[in-house]
Each structure stands twice: as structure tokens, then as C-alpha cells.
PAVEXGU-663381 format. One line per 4 residues: number of its first residue (from 0); their letters; for each residue x, y, z of C-alpha. Coordinates in nm, 4 decimals. Each point is the difference from the previous one (the first is absolute). Layout:
BEGIN
NUM) a) X/Y/Z  ...
***
This chain:
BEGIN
0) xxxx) 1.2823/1.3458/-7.0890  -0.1664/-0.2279/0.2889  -0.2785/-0.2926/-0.1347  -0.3245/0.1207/0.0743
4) xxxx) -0.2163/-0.2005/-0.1745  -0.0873/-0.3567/0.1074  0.2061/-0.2932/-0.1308  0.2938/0.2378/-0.1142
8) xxxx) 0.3408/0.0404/0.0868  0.2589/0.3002/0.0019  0.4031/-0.1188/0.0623  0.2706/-0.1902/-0.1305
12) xxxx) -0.0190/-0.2836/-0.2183  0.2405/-0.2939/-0.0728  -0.0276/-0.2506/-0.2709  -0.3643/0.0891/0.0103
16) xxxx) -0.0466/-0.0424/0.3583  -0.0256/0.2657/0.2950  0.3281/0.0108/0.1556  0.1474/0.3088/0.1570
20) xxxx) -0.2514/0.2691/0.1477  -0.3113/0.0315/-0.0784  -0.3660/0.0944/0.1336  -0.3101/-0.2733/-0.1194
24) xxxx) -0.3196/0.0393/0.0850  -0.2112/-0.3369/-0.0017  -0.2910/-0.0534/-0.1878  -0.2414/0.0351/0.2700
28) xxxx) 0.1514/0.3525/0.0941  -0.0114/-0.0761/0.3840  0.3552/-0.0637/0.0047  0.3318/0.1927/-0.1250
32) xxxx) 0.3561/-0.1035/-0.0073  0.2687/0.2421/-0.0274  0.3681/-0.1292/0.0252  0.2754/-0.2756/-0.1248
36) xxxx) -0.0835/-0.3025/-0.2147  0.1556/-0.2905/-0.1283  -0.0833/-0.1898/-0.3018  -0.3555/0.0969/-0.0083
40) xxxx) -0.0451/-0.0099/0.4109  0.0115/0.2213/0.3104  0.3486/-0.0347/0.1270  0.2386/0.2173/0.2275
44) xxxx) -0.1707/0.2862/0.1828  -0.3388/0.1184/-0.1004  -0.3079/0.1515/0.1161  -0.3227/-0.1625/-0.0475
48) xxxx) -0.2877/0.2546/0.0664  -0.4122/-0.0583/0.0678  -0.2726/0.1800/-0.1457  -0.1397/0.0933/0.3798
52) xxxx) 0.3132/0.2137/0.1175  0.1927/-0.3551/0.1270  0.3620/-0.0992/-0.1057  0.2984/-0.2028/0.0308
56) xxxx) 0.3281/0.0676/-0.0684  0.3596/-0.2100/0.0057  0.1217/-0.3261/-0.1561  -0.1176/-0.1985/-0.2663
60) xxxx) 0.1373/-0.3488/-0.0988  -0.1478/-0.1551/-0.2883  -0.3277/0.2267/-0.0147  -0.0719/-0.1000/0.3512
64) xxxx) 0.0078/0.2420/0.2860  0.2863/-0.2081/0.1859  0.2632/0.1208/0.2298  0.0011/0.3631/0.1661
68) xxxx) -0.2683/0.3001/-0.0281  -0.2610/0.2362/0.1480  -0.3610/-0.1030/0.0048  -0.2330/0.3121/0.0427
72) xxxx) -0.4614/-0.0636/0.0396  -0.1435/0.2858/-0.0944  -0.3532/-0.1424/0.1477  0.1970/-0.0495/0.3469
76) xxxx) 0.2242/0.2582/-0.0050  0.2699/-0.2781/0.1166  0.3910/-0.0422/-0.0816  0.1920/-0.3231/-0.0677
80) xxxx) 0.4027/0.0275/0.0014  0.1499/-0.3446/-0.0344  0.0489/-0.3355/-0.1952  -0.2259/-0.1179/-0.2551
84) xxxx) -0.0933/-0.3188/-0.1957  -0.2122/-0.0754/-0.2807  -0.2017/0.3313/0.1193  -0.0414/-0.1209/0.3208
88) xxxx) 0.1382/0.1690/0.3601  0.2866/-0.2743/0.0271  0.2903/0.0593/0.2185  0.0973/0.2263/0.2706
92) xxxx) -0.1626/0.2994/-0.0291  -0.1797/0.3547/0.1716  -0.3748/0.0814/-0.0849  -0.1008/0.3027/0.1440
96) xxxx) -0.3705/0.0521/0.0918  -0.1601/0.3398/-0.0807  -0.1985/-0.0447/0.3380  0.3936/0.0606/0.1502
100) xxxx) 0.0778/-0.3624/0.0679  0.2962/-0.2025/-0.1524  0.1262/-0.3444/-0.0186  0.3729/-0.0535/-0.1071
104) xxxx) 0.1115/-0.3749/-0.0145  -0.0450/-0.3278/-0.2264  -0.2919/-0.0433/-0.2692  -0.1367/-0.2694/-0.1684
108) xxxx) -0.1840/0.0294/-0.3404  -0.1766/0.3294/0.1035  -0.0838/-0.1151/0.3970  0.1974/0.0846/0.3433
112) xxxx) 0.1851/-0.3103/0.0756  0.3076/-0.1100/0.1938  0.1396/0.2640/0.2477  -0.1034/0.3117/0.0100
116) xxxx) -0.0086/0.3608/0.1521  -0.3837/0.1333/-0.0210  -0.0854/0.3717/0.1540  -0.4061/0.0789/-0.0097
120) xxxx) -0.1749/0.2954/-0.0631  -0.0506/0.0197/0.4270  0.4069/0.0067/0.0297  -0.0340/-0.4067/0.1289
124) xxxx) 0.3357/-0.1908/-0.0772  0.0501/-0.3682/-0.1058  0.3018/-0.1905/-0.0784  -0.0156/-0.3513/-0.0317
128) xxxx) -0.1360/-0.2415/-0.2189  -0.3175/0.0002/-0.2864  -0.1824/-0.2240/-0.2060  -0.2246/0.1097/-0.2901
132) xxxx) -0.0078/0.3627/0.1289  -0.0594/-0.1024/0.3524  0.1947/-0.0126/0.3261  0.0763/-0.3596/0.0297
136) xxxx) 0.2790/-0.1841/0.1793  0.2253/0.1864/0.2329  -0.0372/0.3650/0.0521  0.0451/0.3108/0.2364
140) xxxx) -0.2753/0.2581/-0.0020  -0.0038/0.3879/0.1322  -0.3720/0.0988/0.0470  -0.0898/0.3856/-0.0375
144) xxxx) -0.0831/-0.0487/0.3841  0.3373/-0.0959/0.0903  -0.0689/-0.2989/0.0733  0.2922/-0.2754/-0.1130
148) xxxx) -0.0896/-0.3326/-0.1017  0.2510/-0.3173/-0.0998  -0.0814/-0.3231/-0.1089  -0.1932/-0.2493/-0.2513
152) xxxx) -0.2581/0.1853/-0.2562  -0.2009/-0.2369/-0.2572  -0.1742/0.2253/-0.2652  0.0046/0.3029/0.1865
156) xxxx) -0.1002/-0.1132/0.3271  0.2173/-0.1098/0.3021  -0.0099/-0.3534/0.0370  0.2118/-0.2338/0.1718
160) xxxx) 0.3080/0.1564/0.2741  0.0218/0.3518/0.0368  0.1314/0.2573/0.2932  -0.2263/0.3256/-0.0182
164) xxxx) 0.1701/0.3352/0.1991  -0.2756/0.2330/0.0551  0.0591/0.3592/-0.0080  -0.1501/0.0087/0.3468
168) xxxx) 0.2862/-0.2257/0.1649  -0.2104/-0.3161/-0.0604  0.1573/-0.3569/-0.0776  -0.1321/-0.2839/-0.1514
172) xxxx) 0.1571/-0.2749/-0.1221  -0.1642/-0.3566/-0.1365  -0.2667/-0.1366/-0.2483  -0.1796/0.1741/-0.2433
176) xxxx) -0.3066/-0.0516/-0.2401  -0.2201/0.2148/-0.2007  0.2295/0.3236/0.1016  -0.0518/-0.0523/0.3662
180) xxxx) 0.1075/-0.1698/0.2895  -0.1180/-0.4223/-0.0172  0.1636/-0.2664/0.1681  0.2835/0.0067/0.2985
184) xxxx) 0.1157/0.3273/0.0476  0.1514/0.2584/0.2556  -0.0839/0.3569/0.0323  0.2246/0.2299/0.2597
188) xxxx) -0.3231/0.3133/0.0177  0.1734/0.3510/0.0190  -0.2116/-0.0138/0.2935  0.2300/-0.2590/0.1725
192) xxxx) -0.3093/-0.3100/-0.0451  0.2027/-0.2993/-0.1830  -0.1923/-0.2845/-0.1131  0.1249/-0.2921/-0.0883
196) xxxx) -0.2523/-0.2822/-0.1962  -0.2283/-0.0646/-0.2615  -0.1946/0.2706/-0.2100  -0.2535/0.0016/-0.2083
200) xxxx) -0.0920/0.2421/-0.2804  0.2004/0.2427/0.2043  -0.1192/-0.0519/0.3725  0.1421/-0.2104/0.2334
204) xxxx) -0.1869/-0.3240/0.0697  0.0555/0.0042/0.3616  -0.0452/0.3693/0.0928  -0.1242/0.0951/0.3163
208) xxxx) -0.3661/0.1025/0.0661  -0.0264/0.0940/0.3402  0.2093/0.0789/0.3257  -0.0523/-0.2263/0.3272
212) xxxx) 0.0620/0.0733/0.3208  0.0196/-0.3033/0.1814  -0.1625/-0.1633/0.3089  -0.3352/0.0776/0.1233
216) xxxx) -0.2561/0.2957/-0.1332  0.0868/0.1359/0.3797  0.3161/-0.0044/0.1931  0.0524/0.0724/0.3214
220) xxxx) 0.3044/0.1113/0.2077  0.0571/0.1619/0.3128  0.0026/0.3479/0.0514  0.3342/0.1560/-0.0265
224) xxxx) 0.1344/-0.3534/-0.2105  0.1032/-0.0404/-0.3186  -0.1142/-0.2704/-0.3357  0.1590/-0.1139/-0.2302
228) xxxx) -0.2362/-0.0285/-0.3347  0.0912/-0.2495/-0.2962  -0.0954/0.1452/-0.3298  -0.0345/-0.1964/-0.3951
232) xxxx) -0.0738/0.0606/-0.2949  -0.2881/-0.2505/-0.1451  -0.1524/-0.0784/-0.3471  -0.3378/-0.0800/-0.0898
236) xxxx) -0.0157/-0.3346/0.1415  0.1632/0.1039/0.3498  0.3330/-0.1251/-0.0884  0.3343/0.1844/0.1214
240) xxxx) 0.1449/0.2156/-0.3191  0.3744/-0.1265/0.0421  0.0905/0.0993/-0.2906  -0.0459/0.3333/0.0937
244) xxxx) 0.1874/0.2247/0.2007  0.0811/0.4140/0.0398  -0.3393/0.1278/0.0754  0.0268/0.2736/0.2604
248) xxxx) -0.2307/-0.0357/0.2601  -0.1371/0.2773/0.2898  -0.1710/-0.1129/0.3218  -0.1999/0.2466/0.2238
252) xxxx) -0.2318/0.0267/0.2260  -0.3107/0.1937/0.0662  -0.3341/0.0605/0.2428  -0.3220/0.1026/-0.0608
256) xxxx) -0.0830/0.3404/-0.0226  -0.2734/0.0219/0.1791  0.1456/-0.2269/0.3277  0.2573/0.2396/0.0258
260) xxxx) -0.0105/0.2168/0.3577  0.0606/0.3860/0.0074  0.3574/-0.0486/0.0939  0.1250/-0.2267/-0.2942
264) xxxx) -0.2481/0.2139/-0.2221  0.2098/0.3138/0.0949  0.3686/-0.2022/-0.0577  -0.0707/-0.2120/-0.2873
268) xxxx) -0.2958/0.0591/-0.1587  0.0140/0.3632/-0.0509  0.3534/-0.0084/-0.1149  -0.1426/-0.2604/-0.2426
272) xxxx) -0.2674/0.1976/-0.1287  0.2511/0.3392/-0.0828  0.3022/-0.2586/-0.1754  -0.3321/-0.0729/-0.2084
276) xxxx) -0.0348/-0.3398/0.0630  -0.3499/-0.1518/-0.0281  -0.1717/-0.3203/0.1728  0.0817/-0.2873/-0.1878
280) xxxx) -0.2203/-0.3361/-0.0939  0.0274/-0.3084/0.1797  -0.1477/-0.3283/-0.1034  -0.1641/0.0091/0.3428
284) xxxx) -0.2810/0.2108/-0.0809  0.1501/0.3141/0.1693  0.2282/0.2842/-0.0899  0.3170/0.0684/0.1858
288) xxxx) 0.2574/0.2512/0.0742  0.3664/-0.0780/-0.0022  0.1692/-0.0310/0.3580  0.3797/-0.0317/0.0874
292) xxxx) 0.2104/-0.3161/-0.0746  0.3278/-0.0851/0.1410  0.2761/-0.2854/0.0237  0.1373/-0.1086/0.3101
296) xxxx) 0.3350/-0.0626/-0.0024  0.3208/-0.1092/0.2399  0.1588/0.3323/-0.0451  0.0235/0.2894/0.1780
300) xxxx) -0.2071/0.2510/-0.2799  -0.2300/0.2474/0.1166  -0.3774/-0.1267/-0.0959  -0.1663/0.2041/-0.2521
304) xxxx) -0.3044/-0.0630/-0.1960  -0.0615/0.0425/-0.3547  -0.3265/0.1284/-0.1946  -0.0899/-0.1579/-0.3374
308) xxxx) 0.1070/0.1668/-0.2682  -0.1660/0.3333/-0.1187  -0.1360/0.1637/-0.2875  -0.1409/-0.1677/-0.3409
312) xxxx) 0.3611/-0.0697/-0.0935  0.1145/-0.1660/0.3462  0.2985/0.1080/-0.0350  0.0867/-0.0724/0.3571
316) xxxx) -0.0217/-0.0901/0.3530  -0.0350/0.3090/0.2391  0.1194/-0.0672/0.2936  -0.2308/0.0731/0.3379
320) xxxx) 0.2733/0.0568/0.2756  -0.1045/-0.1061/0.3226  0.2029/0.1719/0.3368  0.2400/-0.2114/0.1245
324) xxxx) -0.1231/-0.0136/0.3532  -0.3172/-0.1116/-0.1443  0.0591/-0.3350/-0.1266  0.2306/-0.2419/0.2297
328) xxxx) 0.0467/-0.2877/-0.2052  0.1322/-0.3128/0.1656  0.2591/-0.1223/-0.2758  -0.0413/0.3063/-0.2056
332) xxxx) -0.1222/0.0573/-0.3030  0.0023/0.1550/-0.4174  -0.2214/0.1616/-0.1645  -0.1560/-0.1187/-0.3228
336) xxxx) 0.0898/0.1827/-0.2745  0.2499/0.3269/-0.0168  -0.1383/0.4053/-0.0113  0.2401/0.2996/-0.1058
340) xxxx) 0.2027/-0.1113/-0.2871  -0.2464/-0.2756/-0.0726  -0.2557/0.2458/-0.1473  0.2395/0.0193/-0.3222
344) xxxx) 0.1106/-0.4290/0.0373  -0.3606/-0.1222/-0.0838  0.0220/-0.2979/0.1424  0.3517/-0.1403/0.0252
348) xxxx) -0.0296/-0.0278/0.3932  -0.0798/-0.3908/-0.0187  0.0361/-0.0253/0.4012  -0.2858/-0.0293/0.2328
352) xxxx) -0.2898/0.0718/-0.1989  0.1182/-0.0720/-0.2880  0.0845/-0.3789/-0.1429  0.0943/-0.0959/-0.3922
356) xxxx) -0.1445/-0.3760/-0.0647  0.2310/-0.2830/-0.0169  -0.1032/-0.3258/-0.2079  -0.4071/0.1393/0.0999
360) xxxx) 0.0866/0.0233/0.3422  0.1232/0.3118/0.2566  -0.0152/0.0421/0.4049  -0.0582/0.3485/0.2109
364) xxxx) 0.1635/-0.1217/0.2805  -0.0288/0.1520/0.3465  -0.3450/0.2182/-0.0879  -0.1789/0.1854/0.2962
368) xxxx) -0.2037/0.3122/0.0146  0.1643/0.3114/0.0606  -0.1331/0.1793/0.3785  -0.1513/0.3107/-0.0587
372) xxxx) 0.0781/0.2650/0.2504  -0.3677/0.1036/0.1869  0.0485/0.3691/-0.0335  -0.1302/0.1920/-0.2655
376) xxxx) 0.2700/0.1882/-0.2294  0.0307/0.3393/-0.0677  -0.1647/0.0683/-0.3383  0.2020/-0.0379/-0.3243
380) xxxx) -0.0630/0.3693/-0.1531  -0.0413/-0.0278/-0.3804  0.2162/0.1871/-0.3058  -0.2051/-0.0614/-0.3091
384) xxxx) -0.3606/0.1412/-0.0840  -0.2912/-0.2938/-0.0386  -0.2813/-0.0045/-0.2621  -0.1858/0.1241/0.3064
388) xxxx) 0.2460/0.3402/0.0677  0.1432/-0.2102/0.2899  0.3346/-0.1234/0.0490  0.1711/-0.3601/-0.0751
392) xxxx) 0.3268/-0.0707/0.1564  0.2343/-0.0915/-0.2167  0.1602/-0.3915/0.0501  0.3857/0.1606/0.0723
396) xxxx) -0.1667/0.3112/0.2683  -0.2021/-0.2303/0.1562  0.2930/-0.2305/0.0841  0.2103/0.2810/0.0997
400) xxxx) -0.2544/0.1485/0.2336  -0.1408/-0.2877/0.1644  0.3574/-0.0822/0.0359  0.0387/0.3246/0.1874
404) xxxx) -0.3454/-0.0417/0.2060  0.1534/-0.3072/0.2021  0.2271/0.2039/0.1920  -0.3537/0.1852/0.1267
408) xxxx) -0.2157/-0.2455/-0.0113  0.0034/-0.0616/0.3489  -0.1134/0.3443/0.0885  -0.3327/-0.0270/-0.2250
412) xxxx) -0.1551/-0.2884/0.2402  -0.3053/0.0145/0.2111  0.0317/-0.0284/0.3847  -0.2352/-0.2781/-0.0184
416) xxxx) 0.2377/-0.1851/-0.1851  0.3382/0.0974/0.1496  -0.1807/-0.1514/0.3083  -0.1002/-0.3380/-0.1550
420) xxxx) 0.4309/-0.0451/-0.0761  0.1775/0.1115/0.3118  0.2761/-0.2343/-0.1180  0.1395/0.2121/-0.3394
424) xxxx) 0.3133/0.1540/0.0894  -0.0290/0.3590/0.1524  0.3103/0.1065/-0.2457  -0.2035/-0.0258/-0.2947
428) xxxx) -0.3321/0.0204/0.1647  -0.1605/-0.2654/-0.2564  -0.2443/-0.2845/0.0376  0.1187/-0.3378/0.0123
432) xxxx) -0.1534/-0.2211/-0.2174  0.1957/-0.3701/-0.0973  -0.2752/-0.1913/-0.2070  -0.2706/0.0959/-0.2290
436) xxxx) -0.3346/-0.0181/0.1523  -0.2017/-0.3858/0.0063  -0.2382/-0.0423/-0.2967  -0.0330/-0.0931/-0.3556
440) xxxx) 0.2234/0.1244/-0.2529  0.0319/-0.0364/-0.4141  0.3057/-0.1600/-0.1294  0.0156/0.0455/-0.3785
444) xxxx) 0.3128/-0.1113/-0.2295  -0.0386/0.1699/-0.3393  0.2343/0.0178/-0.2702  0.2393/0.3428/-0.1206
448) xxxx) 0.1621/-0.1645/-0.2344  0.1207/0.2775/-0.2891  -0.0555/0.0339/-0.2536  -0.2878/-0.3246/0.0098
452) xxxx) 0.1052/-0.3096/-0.1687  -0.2285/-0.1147/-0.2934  -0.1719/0.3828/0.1026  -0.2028/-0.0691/0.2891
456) xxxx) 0.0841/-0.0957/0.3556  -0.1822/-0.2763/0.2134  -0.2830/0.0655/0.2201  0.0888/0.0758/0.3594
460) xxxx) -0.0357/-0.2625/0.2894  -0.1518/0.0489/0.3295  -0.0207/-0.1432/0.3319  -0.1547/0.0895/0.3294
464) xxxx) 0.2952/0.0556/0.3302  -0.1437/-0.0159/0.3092  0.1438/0.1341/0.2812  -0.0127/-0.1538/0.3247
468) xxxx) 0.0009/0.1899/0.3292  0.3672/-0.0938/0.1944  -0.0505/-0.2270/0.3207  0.1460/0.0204/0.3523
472) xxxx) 0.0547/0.3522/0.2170  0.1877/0.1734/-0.2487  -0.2797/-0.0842/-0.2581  -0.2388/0.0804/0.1964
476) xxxx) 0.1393/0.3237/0.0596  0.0040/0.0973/-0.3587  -0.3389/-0.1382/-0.1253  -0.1408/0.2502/0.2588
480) xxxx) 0.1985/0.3186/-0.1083  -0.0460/-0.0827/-0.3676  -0.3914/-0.0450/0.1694  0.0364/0.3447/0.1334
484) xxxx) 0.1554/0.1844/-0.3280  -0.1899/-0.2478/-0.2950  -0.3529/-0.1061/0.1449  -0.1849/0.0689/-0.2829
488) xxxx) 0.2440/-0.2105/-0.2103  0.0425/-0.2617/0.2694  -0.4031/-0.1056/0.0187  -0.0438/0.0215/-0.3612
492) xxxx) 0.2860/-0.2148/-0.0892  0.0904/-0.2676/0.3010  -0.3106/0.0203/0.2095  0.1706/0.0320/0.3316
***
């Protein structure tokens, strides 16, 4: 029959000691042994049971719990499986957690320490080193967001060296402090930004602040010439961010809205309006609309000119085709930016337009304003119902039909006009235009980096172009045709 009553013992006896099996229950009746003894003490395997429900079971040396066993807390619910000493969690060893985590590696009197393999209740992995129950020393850690992280940990924060792989494609690699990035450091943005210097509290020290275009507020060219504009990346105190590099980077152009004449109004402006495209904020004062950029080149490329990109998303550049008899480039020319297959590439066309920052510097070489052809296009018909009951063109039907409407456009034209530009080509009965019109145009660089590193792009930069009339017979010539087709736009903007 079992003891039951405090301070009394049921099992074998030997030379008036308990030796053999037996079950004792201690005086204060909290705890119960049931198992082998030895000369009056718990030796061999036994079971040592708690009042509240908890328990441990294995080897005994001595009457001390020493050697193998299973610990079980009834207040936590948790599991020890492992070496032992004195009582004490000593040894290597696997608790298990009832919140689902688990630890298997070495203890040290009851506390995580040496090398270890911990799993959290969130399914986040480390393997490396602890001290007193912490991460400390060496260690590799899985976060629940996928994120990878290998390096130097003091009491459960990353201190010291450490590479981080975000689950995003991000790399850095340098100092830490506190759990974040401090001191010299690199980070390669998923983005394709890499800086390279000193952080603090997890921001780079020399980040930029702003984009500058170079050179005076207004620069003028020639019409029908090209510029070349210098573009960096500066902190707060105006200094070039060369530690910084990758930022993608869109130049465009654009006009006023309200300087435009009938004739651009009916090729650009309209077209503008149904892609959804609104006026846009200058730091002039003024809103503009987005007109035509290209690159001149050497080659031997048809010109076309590009539209910013569309929608909320800007997914991409749509290209506005202009009829090859109607732009006669000298040296020829590319347009900035890519349509068709570029609608689904975001914005991996870096050409032209487009310019990723190197050491807080890029160029757009060889920029000029796209001509505009002086006839009016057919209109674009729409395929999707408005909040109004009307119709919105779709970005893919309205490049496939305004592709289309350039082999008529020609036929569209007022005879005033067809008059004013006896020298298009009777073949494809189009107006000859080879420069856009004199005046004042908006240059703004912005940035498209995406996703934005450190979550928020830089304010755009702006500068005024202004475009002077060409000189000589030939100039002459076309400052009073572009007169003839543009007046409205012509006094407004150059004052001729």
C-alpha cells in the first residue's frame, strides 16, 4: 500500500534504511518520491512529483536529481528532455515551449547558454550562440518575415558585424547597434539604390535630400538643338551624396496649359487629357502639361517621342508616334523611353528618359523637344464607360489606334494649313514640322525609383528651357510657319 500520510514511507528496507523501491512522501506533503533508493537516499531512477500537477522523472545519484530526466511545469505547461545537475537544467538538452517554440542545445544551471537551436512561437529560427538566456555572440537568425540576418548579437540585440538578406532582395552588410544599422555600412536596395557610408540609428548620415539640376534657373538653346543637363543628388547642407548611387531618375518636359494654341491642344493636349493625365505642379507658380522629349543621336533611328508615363501606377511610357515625313532630324534621333512591351517592364528602359544615379550624379545627354505635327488628329474613340456614362480609352487601344490614325492623318487637315506647308511631301500629304515651336518650356527631373528607398522618394527638380527662335533664311523660314500654325503660343511664350 502507497504512503499517504505526511512523513511516512511505503518500500523496501535494508539494515533499517530505505533501499530498494519505495514511495515517501515528505513532511510538508508538497513533494512525493516514488522509485529506487540506496542506503536511506534517492538513487537510480525515480520520480519526484509536485503538489501543483508538476514532475520530474529520471536519474538520481546520491538523492540529487543528477544525470538524465524529464522536467514537466504544470504552471507553464513546458517540457524539459535533457541533462541535469543538482536540479538544475545542466547539459545539452530540448525544452519545449507550450506557446510552440523550442530550444535544443547546451544548458547551464537552468539558463540557455553555449550554442543553441531556438524556434519561437512566430516560426523565427536562431542558431548560434547565448548567454544567460539571450542571443549573445555569434548567431544566424530567420525572421517570420523572411528576412535572414547573420552576424554579432549581445543580449538579444545585434551588435557589432552582421550581413542582413531581406526577404525583399535587400542587402546590407556592416555595423550594427541597438538592433539597427550604426556605423560604416553598405546596403544594395532591392530597388537597385546602394549606399555605401556611415549610418546612424538606422539612416544613412549622408542621404540625399533633394535633386539638382544644374546651371542656371533658365536655359536656353536654339530651336531645333539639343542640352545636355547634369543632375546630383545633395544633402542638407548642399553637398554631393557620393556615397550614393542607383536612384532612377525621369526627365520631361512640359508647357502651360493655357499657352497652348488650338493645334497642339488637338495633338497633345487632348490625347493627354483621355490617357488621364492631369497638369502637374511646378515650383514656378504655374501648372503644366507634359510635352514630348527625345534624344538625338548619330544613328539612323526613326524619331519618336515619348509621353510620361500613365495611370496612378506609371507603369509605363506610351509612346506618341510621330509620321515619318514629319520630323527630318539632322543626325537622327531616339525616343525617350519604350511603349508596347514596356507597359508590362515598369521601368527597366533606362535609355533616354530614363537615368539610374551613379556616386549622386547622372547625365540625359542629347535632350530636345519632340516637333509636334500642326494637324489635328483624328479622335481616339474610347472602350470603357466613365463615372460620367462616357467613354475612357484604354492605355493599350489608344496606342493601337492612334498608331493606326497616322497613316490618315494627313487627310484630316485644314486647307488653311496644308497651304502654310507646301513643302511636306505630296506621298504622304503631311505637314512638315523639324523643331518645336520658340518659347518657354518646364524641365522637371523627378525620381521612379521602386519600390522608394527608406519609403519615400525625393522631391522633383525643375528648371525653365527656353527656346530660341533659329537665325538665318532657313530660320527665318520656320519661325514664320510655326508663326502661322502656333500664334497664340508664340506671343504668349517668346514675344515675337
Amino acid at each position: 500500500m502507497a504512503a499517504s500520510r505526511p512523513g511516512s514511507y511505503c518500500g523496501e528496507v535494508k539494515e533499517l534504511r530505505r533501499d530498494g523501491y519505495g514511495v515517501y512522501v515528505y513532511p510538508n506533503s508538497f513533494f512525493q518520491y516514488e522509485g529506487e533508493w540506496k542506503q536511506g537516499r534517492k538513487h537510480g531512477h525515480g520520480k519526484l512529483l509536485f503538489k501543483d500537477g508538476s514532475y520530474y522523472e529520471g536519474e538520481f545519484v546520491d538523492g540529487e536529481i543528477k544525470g538524465n530526466g524529464l522536467r514537466y511545469w504544470a504552471s507553464t505547461g513546458n517540457t524539459y528532455s535533457g541533462q541535469f545537475l543538482f536540479g538544475e537544467l545542466h547539459g545539452h538538452g530540448v525544452i519545449r515551449y507550450a506557446d510552440g517554440g523550442k530550444y535544443e542545445g547546451e544548458f547551464s544551471y537552468g539558463m540557455r547558454e553555449g550554442h543553441g537551436l531556438l524556434t519561437d512561437k512566430d516560426g523565427q529560427i536562431y542558431q548560434g550562440s547565448f548567454h544567460s538566456n539571450k542571443k549573445h555572440g555569434g548567431g544566424k537568425m530567420i525572421f517570420k518575415n523572411g528576412d535572414e540576418f547573420e552576424g554579432d548579437w549581445i543580449l538579444d540585440q545585434r551588435q557589432g558585424h552582421g550581413m542582413l538578406h531581406c526577404a525583399n532582395g535587400t542587402v546590407y552588410e556592416g555595423q550594427w547597434r541597438n538592433d539597427t544599422f550604426n556605423g560604416q555600412g553598405s546596403i544594395i536596395h532591392c530597388s537597385g539604390v546602394i549606399y555605401d557610408g556611415l549610418w546612424l540609428n538606422g539612416y544613412p548620415v549622408g542621404q540625399a535630400k533633394k535633386i539638382v539640376i544644374m546651371g542656371p534657373e533658365v536655359t536656353e538653346i536654339v530651336q531645333g538643338s539639343s542640352h545636355t543637363f547634369q543632375v546630383q543628388l545633395e544633402n542638407e547642407k548642399g553637398e554631393v551624396c557620393e556615397s550614393e548611387s542607383g536612384r532612377l531618375l525621369e526627365i520631361s518636359a512640359g508647357i502651360q496649359a493655357g499657352q497652348l494654341s488650338e493645334s497642339l491642344k488637338t495633338n497633345s493636349y487632348e490625347f493627354i487629357e483621355q490617357t488621364g493625365r492631369q497638369p502637374i505642379k511646378s515650383s514656378f507658380g504655374f501648372e503644366y502639361i507634359p510635352y514630348p522629349l527625345m534624344t538625338v543621336t548619330s544613328g539612323s533611328q526613326k524619331p519618336q517621342a515619348a509621353l510620361p508615363a500613365v495611370g496612378e501606377n506609371q507603369l509605363a511610357l506610351l509612346e506618341l508616334l510621330i509620321p515619318p515625313s514629319a520630323l527630318e532630324p539632322e543626325s537622327g534621333s531616339k525616343p525617350l523611353g519604350g511603349a508596347g512591351d514596356a507597359l508590362s517592364n515598369h521601368y527597366e528602359n533606362e535609355s533616354g528618359c530614363f537615368r539610374r544615379v551613379e556616386r549622386g550624379c547622372a547625365i540625359f545627354s542629347s535632350i530636345t523637344l519632340a516637333p509636334l505635327p500642326g494637324d489635328p488628329r483624328p479622335a481616339v474613340q474610347s472602350d470603357e464607360p466613365n463615372e460620367k456614362g462616357s467613354k475612357k480609352a484604354s492605355v493599350k487601344t489608344i496606342a493601337e489606334k492612334i498608331t493606326a490614325s497616322q497613316e490618315t492623318v494627313g487627310d484630316s487637315r485644314s486647307e488653311g494649313e496644308a497651304e502654310g506647308w507646301k513643302g511636306s511631301r505630296a506621298s504622304h500629304n503631311h505637314q512638315k514640322v523639324t523643331a518645336a515651336p520658340p518659347g518657354e518650356y518646364v524641365i522637371m527631373v523627378h525620381e521612379v525609383t521602386s519600390p522608394p528607398f527608406l519609403g519615400q522618394h525625393l522631391p522633383p527638380a525643375f528648371k525653365l528651357l527656353r527656346v530660341m527662335p533659329k537665325r538665318g533664311k532657313t530660320g527665318h523660314r520656320h519661325a514664320h510657319a510655326h508663326k502661322r500654325i502656333y500664334p497664340r503660343m508664340l506671343c504668349t511664350l517668346s514675344g515675337d
